[in-house]
C-alpha positions in Angstrom: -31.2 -103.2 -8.0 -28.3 -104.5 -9.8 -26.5 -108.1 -10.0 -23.2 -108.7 -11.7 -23.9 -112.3 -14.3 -20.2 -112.5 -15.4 -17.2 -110.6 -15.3 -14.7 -110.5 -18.5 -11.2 -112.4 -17.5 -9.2 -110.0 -19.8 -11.1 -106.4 -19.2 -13.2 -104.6 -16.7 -16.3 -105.9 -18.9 -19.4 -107.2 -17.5 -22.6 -108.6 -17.6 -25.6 -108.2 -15.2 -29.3 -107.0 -15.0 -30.6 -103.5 -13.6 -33.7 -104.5 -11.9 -36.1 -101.5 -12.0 -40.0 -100.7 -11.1 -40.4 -101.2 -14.7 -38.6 -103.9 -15.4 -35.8 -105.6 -16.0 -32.8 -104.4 -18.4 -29.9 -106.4 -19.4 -26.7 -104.9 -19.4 -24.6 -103.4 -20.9 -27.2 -101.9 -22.6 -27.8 -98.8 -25.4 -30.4 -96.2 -24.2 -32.2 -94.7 -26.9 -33.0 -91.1 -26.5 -37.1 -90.6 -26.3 -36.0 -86.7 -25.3 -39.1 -85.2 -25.1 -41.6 -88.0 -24.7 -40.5 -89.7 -27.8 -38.0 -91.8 -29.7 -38.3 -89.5 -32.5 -40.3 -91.3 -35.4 -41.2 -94.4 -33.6 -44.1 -95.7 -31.7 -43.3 -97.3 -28.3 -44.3 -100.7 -29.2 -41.6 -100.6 -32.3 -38.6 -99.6 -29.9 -39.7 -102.6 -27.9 -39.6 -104.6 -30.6 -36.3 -104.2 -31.6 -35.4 -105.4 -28.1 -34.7 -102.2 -26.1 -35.6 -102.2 -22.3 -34.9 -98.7 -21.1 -35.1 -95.3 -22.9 -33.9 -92.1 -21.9 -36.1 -88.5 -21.7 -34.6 -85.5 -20.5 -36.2 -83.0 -17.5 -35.6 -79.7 -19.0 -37.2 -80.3 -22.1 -40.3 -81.9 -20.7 -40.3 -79.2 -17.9 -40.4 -76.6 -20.6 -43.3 -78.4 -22.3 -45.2 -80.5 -21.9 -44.7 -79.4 -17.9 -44.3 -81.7 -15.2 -47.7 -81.1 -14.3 -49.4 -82.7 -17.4 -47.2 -85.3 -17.4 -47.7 -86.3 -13.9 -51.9 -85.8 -14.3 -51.2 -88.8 -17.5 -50.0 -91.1 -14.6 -46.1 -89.9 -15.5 -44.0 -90.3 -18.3 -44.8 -93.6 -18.4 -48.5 -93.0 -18.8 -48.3 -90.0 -21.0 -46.1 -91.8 -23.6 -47.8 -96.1 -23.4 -44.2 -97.0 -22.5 -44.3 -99.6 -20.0 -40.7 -100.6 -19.7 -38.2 -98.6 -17.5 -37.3 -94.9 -18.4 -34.1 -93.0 -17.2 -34.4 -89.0 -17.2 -31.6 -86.9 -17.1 -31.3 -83.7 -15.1 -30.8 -80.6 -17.5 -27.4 -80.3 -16.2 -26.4 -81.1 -19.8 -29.0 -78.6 -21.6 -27.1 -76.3 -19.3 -24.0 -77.0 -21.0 -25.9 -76.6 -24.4 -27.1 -73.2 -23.5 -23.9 -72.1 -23.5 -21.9 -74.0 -25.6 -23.6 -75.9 -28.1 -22.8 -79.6 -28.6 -20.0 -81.1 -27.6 -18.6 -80.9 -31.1 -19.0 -77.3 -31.2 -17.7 -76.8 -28.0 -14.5 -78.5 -28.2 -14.2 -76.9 -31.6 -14.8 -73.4 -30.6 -17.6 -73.1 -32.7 -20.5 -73.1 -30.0 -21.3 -70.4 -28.1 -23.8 -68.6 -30.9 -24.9 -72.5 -31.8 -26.3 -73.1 -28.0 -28.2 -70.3 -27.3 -29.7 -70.1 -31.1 -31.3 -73.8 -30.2 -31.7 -73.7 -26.8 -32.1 -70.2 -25.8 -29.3 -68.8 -23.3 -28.1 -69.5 -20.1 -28.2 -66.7 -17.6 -26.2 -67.7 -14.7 -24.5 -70.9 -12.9 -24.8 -70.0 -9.2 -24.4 -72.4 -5.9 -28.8 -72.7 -5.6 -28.7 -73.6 -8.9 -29.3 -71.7 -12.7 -31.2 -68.9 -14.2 -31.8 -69.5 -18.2 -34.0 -68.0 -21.0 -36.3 -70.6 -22.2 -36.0 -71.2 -25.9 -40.0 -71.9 -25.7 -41.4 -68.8 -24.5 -38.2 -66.1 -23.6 -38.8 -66.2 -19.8 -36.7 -66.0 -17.3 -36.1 -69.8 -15.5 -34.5 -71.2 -12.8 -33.6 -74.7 -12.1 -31.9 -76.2 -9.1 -31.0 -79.3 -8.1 -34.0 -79.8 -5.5 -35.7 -78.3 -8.6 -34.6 -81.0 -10.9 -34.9 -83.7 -9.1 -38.6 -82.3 -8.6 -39.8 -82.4 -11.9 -37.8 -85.9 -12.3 -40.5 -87.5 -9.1 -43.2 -85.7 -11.4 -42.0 -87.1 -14.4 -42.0 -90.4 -12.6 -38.8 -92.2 -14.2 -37.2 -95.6 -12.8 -33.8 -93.8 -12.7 -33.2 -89.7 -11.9 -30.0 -88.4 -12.4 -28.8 -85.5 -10.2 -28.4 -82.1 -11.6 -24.9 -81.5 -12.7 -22.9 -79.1 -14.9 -21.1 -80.5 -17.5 -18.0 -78.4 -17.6 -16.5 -77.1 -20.8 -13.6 -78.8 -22.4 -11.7 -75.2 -22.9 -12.5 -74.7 -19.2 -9.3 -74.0 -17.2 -8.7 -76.4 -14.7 -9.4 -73.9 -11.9 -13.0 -73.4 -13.1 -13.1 -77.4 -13.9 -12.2 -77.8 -10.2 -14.4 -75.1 -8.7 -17.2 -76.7 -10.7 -16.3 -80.3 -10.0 -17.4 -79.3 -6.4 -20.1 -78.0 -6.8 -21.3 -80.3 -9.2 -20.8 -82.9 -5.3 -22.1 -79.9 -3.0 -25.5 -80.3 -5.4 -25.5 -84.2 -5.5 -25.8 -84.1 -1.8 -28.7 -81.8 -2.0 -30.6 -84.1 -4.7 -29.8 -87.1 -2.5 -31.2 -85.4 0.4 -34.3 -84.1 -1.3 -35.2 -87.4 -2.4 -34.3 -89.0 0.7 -37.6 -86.9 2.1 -39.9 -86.5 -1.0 -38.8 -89.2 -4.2 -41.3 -91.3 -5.2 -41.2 -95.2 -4.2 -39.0 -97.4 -6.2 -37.2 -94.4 -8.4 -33.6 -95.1 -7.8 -30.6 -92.3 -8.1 -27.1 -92.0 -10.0 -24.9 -89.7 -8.9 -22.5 -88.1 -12.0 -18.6 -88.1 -12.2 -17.4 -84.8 -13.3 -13.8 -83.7 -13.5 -12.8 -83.0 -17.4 -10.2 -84.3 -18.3 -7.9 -83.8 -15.6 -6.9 -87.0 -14.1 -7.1 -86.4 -10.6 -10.0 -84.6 -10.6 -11.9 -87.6 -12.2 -10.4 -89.6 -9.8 -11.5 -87.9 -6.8 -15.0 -86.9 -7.9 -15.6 -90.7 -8.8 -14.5 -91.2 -5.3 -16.7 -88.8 -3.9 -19.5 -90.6 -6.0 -18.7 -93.7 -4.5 -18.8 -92.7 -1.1 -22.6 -91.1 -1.7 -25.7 -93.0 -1.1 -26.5 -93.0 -5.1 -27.9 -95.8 -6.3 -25.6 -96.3 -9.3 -22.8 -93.7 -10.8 -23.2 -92.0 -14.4 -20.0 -90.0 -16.1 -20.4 -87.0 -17.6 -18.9 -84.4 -18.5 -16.2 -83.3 -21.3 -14.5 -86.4 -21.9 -11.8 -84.9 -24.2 -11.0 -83.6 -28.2 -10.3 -87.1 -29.9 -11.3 -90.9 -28.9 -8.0 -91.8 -27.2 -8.7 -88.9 -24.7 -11.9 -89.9 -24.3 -10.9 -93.9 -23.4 -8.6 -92.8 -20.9 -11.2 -89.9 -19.0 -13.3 -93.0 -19.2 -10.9 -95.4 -18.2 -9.6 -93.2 -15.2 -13.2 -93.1 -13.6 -14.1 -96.9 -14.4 -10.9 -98.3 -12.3 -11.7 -96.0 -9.2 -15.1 -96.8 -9.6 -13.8 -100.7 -9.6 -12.0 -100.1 -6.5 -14.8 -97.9 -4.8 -18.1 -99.2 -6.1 -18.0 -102.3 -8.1 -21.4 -103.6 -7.4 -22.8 -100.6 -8.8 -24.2 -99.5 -12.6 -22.0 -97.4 -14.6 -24.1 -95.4 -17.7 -22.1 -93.1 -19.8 -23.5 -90.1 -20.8 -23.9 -88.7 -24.3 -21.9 -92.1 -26.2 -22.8 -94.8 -29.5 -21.0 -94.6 -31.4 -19.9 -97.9 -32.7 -16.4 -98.4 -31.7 -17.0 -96.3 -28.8 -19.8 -98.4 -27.6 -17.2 -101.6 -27.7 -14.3 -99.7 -25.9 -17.2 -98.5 -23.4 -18.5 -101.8 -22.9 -14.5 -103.3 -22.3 -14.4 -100.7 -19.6 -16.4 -101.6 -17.9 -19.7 -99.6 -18.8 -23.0 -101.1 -17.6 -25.3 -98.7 -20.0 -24.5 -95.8 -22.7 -27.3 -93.0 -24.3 -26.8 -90.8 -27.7 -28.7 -89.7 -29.8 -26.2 -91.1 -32.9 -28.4 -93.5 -34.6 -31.8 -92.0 -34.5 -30.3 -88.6 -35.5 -29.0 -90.4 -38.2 -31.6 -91.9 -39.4 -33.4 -88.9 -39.7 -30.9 -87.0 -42.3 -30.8 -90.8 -44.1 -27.5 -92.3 -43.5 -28.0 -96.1 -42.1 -25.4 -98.0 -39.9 -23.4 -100.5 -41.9 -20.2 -102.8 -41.0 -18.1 -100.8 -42.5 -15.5 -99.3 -40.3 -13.4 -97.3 -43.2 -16.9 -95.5 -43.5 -17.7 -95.2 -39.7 -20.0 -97.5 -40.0 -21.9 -95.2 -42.2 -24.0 -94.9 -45.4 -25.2 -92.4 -46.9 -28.5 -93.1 -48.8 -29.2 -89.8 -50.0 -26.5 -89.9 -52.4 -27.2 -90.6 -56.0 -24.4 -94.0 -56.0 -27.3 -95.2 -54.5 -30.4 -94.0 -57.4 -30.4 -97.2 -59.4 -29.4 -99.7 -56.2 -31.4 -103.2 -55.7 -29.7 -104.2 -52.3 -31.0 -103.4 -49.3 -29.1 -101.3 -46.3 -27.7 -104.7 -45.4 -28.0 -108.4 -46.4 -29.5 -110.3 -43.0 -30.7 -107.3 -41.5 -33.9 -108.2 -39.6 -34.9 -104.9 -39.3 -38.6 -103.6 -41.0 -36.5 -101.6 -44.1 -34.0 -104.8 -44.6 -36.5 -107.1 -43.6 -39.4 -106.4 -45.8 -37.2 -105.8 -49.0 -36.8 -102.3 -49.5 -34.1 -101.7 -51.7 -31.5 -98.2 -51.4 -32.6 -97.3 -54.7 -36.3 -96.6 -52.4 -35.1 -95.4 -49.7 -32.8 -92.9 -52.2 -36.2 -92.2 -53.7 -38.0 -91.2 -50.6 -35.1 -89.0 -49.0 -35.1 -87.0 -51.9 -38.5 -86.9 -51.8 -39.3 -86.1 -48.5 -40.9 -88.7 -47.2 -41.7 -89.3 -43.9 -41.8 -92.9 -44.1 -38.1 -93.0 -45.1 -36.7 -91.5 -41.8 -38.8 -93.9 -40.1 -37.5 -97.0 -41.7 -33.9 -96.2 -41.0 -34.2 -95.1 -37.7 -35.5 -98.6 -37.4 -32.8 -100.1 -38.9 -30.0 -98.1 -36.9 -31.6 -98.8 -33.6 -31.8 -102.3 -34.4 -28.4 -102.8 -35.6 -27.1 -100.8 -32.5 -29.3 -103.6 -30.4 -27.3 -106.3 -32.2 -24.3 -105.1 -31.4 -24.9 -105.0 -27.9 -26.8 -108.6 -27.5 -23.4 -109.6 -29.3 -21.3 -107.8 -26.5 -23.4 -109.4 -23.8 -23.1 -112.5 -25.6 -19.2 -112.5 -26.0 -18.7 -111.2 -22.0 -20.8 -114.5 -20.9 -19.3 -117.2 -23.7 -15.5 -116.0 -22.4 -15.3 -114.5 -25.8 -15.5 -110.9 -25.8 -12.1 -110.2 -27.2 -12.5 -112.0 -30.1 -16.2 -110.9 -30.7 -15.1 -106.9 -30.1 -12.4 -108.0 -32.9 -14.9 -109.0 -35.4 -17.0 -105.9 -35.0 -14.4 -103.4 -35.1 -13.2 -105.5 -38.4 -16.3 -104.9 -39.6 -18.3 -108.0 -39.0 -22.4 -107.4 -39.2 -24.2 -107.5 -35.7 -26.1 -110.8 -34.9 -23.4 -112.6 -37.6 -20.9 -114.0 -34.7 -21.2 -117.5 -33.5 -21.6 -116.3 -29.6 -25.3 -115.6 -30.7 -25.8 -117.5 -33.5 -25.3 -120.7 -31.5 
């Protein structure tokens, strides 16, 4: 399902193409989140047309509503949504996580706790068959386990399931982390095993690296990973408080995962932004999902080369009232593309108006798609040190000479 086209000579970095029941997807790759049936704002057809191959919906929203049962009645997610390329569905291991703790943000800055169960209703209890959680659509009483999940997932019909997890709190001791860590292995071998009997044709499994951030616990759960019959190896989990720590959590599972499993696809869960996509990608990361750019998009602030900024700007701020330039000269995106100028797209935040979100959730997805055709482009021309240096520096996606030649 997956073939290495070239390797970097001065990182883990590679090239290759996931071949899927729905396709194929080049790699490495950005995932953008269609959560509940939808990348939020867009049609199908436009996420295709910026270039993206594989979205990513998540199980415990859609088994809270739609249900599995609808969906499946539509001919799957597939069918439900007219998306005719692959789709990835996570577990709800993460939602779990969310239930509790908010977002990782909020967890790692002690904020969450109130945050997670306000949005997602309130987890009830972690237990070895699986979890028991309020539903934030109705206020019953749920369970989910990982035969459970991996249910809904064959229902759901997606090219890729991932098994259900729990993503363990960066404050967690390391004696919970570890407890956790095992389980997290106990229930991958019972998703492996219920799919073995009872997954639908063609839908391929990744098992999930957990371990926070302690070093031999990554390593040996990306071992234990390794050694399952997954079909490719995501990693999750709390990856640390700042970027460094979360290079090296990444970097510790990436060079076992070398060494165990090399001819297998790495996604990293829950990751886009823009430097962190490039650091991803030099490690040796085959995919990534977040819900960064379309998120975004919808409170108005468009991706720009501008790493002093974060590669943000803000249009709903009134520097930008009387503004003639676009989001960004080149752009090939509908909002660049057509000529709509910041001083319209000010205009239409303020206002209110739909159409605005739309147009710069196009823009940020395609410029995220830019950056990564440059990536692939810079891992196969023997020139991805070079190209990851012009991006960080703030050079526009689609402007280096890999892919302009």
């Amino acid at each position: 399902m997956f073939t290495v086209r070239t390797r970097s000579s001065g990182s883990p970095a590679r090239t290759g193409t996931l071949r899927l029941t729905h396709g194929d997807v080049r790699t490495p790759a950005f995932v953008p989140l269609a959560t509940k049936g939808v990348v939020k704002t867009l049609e199908p057809h436009e996420v295709a047309g910026l270039g993206y191959e594989l979205i990513f919906a998540n199980t415990f929203h859609l088994l809270l509503a739609p249900g599995p049962e609808l969906v499946a009645r539509f001919g799957g997610l597939h069918g439900l949504m007219r998306w005719d390329r692959p789709i990835v569905t996570d577990s709800g291991g993460f939602q779990v996580f969310s239930m509790g703790h908010g977002n990782v943000a909020d967890e790692v800055k002690g904020r969450g706790q109130r945050a997670g169960r306000e949005r997602e209703g309130a987890i009830l209890a972690i237990e070895e068959e699986g979890v028991r959680f309020r539903s934030y659509v109705d206020g019953r009483e749920r369970f989910l386990s990982p035969e459970g999940s991996m249910e809904v997932q064959a229902a759901l019909g997606s090219d890729i399931a991932l098994v259900f997890d729990e993503c363990t709190p960066f404050h967690a001791t390391r004696e919970y982390t570890a407890r956790s860590t095992e389980r997290t292995h106990r229930w991958l071998r019972r998703c492996l095993s219920w799919h073995a009997r009872h997954g639908p044709e063609g839908q391929v499994v990744y098992g999930i690296v957990q371990g926070g951030v302690e070093q031999d616990l990554r390593r040996e759960s990306a071992q234990t990973v390794a050694a399952s019959a997954c079909d490719g190896i995501a990693i999750g989990g709390s990856l640390g408080a700042d970027k460094a720590q979360m290079r090296e959590v990444v970097a510790w599972a990436t060079t076992e995962l070398d060494r165990r499993a090399p001819a297998r696809p790495r996604h990293l869960l829950g990751i886009g932004e823009v430097d962190d996509l490039i650091a991803g990608v030099e490690l040796g990361i085959d995919t990534f999902d977040c819900a960064m750019p379309t998120r975004l998009g919808r409170h108005g602030v468009a991706l720009v080369p501008d790493p002093l900024a974060r590669w943000r700007v803000d249009l709903t701020k009134a520097s930008w009232r009387n503004s003639v330039d676009p989001i960004l000269d080149g752009c090939p995106c509908p909002a660049c593309a057509h000529g709509y100028s910041r001083a319209y797209l000010h205009h239409l935040l303020r206002a209110g108006e739909l159409t605005a979100l739309r147009l710069v959730t196009l823009h940020n997805l395609g410029f995220v798609a830019r950056l990564m055709e440059d990536l692939r482009a810079g891992i196969d021309a023997g020139r991805l040190e070079e190209v990851a240096s012009a991006l960080r520096a703030g050079g526009a996606p689609g402007a280096t000479s890999c892919t302009a030649g």
